[in-house]
N, C-alpha and C positions, 0 to 999 in steps of 0.2 A: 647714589641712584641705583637700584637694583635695577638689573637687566629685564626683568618682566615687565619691569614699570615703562618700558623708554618707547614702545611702541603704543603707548597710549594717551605719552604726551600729546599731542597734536587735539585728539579728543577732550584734555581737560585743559587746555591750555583757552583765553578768552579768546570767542570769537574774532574779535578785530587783530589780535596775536596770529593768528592763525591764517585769516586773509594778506598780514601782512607779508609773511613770510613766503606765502606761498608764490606771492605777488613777485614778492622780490628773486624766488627760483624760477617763477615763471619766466622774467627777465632776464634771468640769466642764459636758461634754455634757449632763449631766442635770439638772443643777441651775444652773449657774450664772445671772446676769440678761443675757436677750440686747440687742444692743447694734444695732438696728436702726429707728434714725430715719429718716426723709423723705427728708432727702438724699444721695447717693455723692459722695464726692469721689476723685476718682483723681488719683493723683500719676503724672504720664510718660504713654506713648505707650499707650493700651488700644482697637479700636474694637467691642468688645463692645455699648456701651450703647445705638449708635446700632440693631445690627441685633435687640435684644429689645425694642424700643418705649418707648425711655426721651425724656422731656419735657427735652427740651437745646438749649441755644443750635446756631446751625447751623454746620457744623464739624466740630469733634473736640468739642465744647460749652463751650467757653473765652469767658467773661465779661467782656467788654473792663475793666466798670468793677469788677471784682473786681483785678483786676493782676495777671493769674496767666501772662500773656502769656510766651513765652521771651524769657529776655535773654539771647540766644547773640552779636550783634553788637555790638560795639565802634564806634556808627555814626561816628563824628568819624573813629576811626582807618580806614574802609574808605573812606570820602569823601579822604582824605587818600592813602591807597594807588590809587582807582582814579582822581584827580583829580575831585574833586565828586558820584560818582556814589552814590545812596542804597541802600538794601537793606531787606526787611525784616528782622524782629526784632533793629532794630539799637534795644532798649529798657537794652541794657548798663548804661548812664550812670544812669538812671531806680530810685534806691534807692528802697526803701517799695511802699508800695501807695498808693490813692486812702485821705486820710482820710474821704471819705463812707461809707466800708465796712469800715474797717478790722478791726473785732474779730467774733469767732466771730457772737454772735448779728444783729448789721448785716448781715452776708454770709449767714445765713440768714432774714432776712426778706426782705433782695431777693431770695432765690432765687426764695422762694416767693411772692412778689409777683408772680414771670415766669410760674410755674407751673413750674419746672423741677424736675427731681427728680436732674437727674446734671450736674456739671460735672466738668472734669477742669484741670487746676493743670501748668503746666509753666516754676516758675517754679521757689519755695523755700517751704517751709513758713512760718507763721504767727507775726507776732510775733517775737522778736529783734531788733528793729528801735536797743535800746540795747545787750543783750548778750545775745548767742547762747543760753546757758542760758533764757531765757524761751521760746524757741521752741516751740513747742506743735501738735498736731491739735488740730481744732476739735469739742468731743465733742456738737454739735448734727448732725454729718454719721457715715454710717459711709466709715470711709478703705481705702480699697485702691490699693496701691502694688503696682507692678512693676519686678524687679529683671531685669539681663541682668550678663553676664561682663562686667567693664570694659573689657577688652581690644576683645573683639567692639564693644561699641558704641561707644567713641573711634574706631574704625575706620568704621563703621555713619554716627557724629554726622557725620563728618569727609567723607565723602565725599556726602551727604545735601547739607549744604552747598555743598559745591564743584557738586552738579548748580543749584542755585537760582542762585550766584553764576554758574555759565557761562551761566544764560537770563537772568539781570539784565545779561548783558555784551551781550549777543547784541541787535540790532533785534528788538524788542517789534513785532509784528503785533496788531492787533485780533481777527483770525482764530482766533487761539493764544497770546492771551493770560492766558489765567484759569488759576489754580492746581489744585492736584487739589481743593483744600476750594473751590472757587469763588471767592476771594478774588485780587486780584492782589497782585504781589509792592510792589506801591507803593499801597498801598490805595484801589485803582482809577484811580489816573493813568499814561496812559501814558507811554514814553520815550521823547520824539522825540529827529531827531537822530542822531550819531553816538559811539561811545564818546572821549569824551574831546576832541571837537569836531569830529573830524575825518571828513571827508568823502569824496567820490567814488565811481568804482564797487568800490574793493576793501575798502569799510569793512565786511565780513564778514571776511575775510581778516583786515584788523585787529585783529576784535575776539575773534578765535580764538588769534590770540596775544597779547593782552595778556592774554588768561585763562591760557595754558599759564605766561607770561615771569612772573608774578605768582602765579599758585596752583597750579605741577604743580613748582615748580624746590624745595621742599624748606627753604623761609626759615623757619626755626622765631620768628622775632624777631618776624616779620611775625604767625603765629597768635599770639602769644603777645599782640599788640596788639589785633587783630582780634579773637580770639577767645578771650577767656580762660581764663573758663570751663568755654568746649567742652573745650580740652586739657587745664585741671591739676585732676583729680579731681572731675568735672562731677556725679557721685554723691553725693558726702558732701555738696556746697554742699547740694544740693537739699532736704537736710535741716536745715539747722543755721543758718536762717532770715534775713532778709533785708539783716542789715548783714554778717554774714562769710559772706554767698554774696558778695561781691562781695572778698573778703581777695586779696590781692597774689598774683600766680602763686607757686607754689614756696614757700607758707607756709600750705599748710594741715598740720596735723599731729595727733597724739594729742589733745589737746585738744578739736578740733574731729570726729575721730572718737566720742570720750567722749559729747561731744552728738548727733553723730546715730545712735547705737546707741542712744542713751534714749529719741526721737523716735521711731526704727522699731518700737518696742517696744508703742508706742500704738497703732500700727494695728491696724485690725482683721481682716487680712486681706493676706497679703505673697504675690503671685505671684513665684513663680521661670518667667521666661520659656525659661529652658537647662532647665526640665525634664522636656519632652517635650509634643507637644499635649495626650497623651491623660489626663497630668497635670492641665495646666492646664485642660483640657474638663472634668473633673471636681470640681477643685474650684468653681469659677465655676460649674457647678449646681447641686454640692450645697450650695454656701457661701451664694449669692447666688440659686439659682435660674432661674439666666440658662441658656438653651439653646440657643443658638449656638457653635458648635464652633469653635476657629482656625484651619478648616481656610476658611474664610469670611471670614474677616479679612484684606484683602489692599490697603483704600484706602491706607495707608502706607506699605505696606512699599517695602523697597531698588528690588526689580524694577520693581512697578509705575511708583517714581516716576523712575526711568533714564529705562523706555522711554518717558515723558510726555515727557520731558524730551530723550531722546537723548542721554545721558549715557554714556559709557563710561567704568565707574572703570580701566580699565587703559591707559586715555591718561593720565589723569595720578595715579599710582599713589601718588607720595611715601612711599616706601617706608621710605626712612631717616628722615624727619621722624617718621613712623608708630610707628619703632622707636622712637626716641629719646623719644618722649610716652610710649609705654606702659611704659614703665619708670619715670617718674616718679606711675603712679596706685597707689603705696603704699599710701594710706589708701583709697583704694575697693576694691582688693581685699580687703583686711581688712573691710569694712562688707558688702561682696557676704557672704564666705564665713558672717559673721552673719547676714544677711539671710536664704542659703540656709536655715542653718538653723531660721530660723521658719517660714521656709514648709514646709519638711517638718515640721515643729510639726504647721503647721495642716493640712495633709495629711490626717499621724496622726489628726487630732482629727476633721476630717471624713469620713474612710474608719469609725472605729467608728461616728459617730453613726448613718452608711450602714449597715453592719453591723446595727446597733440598731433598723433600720426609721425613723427618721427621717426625712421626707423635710421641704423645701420649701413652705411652706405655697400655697396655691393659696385658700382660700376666706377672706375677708376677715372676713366676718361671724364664721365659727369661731372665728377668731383672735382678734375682739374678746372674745369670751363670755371664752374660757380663758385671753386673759391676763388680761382685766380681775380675774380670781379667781386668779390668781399659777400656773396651772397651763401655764407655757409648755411643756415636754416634751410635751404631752397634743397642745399646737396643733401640734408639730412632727410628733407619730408618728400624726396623721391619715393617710389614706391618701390616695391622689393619682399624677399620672402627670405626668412631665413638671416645669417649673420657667417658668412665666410666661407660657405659652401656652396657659393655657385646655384644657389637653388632658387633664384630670384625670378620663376617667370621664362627663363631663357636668356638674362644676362646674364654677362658675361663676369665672372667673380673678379676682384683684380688681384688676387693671390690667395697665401696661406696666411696664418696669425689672424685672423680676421680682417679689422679694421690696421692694426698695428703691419700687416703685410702687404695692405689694399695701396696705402695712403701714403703718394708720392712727392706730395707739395712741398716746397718749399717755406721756410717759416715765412718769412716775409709776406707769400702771398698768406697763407693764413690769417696774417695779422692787418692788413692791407685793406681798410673802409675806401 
């Protein structure tokens, strides 16, 4: 299914297909039990939650001692390529998570111990720790994952990289040493010294070709060591949890698709980032509540972190290495073209509840009366303006996070006809 195509099913699909379905989301909007605890957990790269006022670790809100940290580096093998030299997210090696936290409800009492109410996860989902099928979301959080073309982001992952690894090669200044999260790339130690020992006055010179002679010439052998993951189907791993994220280059297959199509399935909430801002602006408020537009989201992205960095990805393009990876992410374009399609799912289902006058709830108290008596639709098609900012007319907001910060219920009553 090409992506251009998927917004147009609905149109060629048989009318009575089309009433059905729509029948059956309308249904769902109105009746079904909504699925909004305490915590967000975001799977990948989102930085929404920091600008609606969500209670997060400082960052992207990544919880050392949860383990959700990236393992993009292969740290033995880039110490070994660049002769000794360290990097971060070199957590590769590092299977499991901490046993102090391991299971769904441990990892939501720390949270809420912190007072947090969003983290975000840029590891692999939960559990599978003995065999993949056990992998799971954790149904004390609600999950929101974001998808991109595989293609784009192996490109995106790959060069992202190469700008951190040319300022880890680079003489570290005091000056200009912090990262865009505030973090250094050696968790606060500087790098004295010269790359790879060596001295004098030309050791910039140096160290601008040992980054070209090493990461612009095209060694596929080398990322495949370095960085495994990044290149062979860095999407599906993320799914299909913590012992076959780490599975052998060039052996992920149908199998381990099977599983993270069941995993995606849980969520509650699947952004398609290839589907336009004005998409994705929309459902993130009508879904979540959240009122911050992408047009505002810019701590991460590519630009930003070039010009931080002075990176220019067209010095070392790797163009045929580029080619040669994206043709091996098989199983992530098939989990993408799935993936699209729930998110225009969810679209669908949030465009009628729109439609329906639905909105985002804003007044906390409301929402306790009506759900605690099982009339959620009642709390939803209150009236109101806006999605977490207080901007509703003169009520009263019930927090930050939007909805995720508002919303104080207990499960039971949610669930409670």
């Amino acid at each position: 299914m090409m992506r251009s195509n998927l917004p147009n099913m609905a149109s060629k699909a048989p009318s009575s297909l089309v009433r059905g379905a729509l029948g059956a989301l309308l249904a769902c909007a109105l009746n079904c039990p909504p699925l909004l605890p305490l915590l967000l957990l975001l799977l990948l790269l989102v930085q929404f939650a920091a600008l609606n006022d969500c209670s997060m670790a400082p960052g992207i809100g990544q919880v050392e001692e949860l383990g959700d940290l990236p393992r993009w580096i292969n740290g033995t093998a880039f110490e070994e390529v660049t002769g000794g030299i360290d990097i971060m997210w070199s957590y590769y090696s590092t299977e499991g998570r901490s046993p102090k936290v391991r299971s769904c409800r441990e990892r939501s009492a720390y949270l809420h111990s912190l007072k947090y109410d969003y983290v975000s996860n840029e590891f692999t989902m939960h559990g599978g720790g003995t065999n993949m099928v056990e992998t799971h979301v954790c149904p004390q959080t609600v999950n929101v994952v974001t998808l991109r073309d595989p293609d784009s982001r192996l490109i995106s992952h790959v060069h992202y990289i190469l700008a951190r690894i040319q300022k880890r090669l680079g003489k570290l200044k005091a000056s200009n040493d912090d990262d865009d999260d505030g973090e250094d790339d050696n968790g606060g130690e500087g790098f004295g010294g010269t790359v790879g020992g060596r001295g004098g006055s030309g050791e910039d010179i140096s160290q601008s070709e040992m980054f070209r002679s090493l990461f612009c010439q095209g060694n596929i052998t080398m990322w495949e060591q370095m960085a495994p993951t990044v290149v062979d189907n860095y999407i599906t791993r993320s799914f299909i949890g913590e012992r076959a994220f780490h599975t052998s280059v060039g052996s992920i297959g149908l199998h381990h698709l099977d599983v993270a199509r069941r995993v995606l399935l849980h969520f509650d909430l699947v952004l398609d980032m290839d589907a336009g801002s004005d998409a994705t602006d929309f459902v993130l408020r009508q879904g979540l509540g959240w009122s911050v537009n992408m047009s505002q989201i810019h701590a991460r992205s590519s630009w930003s972190v070039y010009s931080k960095l002075n990176y220019n990805a067209s010095e070392c393009q790797n163009d045929g290495l580029l080619r040669e990876l994206q043709a091996r992410q098989g199983p992530d374009r098939q989990l993408y073209r799935f993936g699209r399609a729930l998110a225009f799912l969810d679209f669908l289902h949030l465009v009628m509840a729109h439609k329906l006058g639905l909105q985002p709830v804003l007044d906390i108290s409301s929402f306790r009366r009506v759900a605690s008596a099982g009339f959620y639709s009642r709390a939803l098609s209150e009236s109101g303006g806006g999605g977490g900012s207080g901007s509703g007319g003169g009520r009263v907001s019930g927090g930050g996070c939007g909805l995720i910060g508002a919303i104080q219920v207990k499960k039971r009553h949610l669930h409670k006809r």
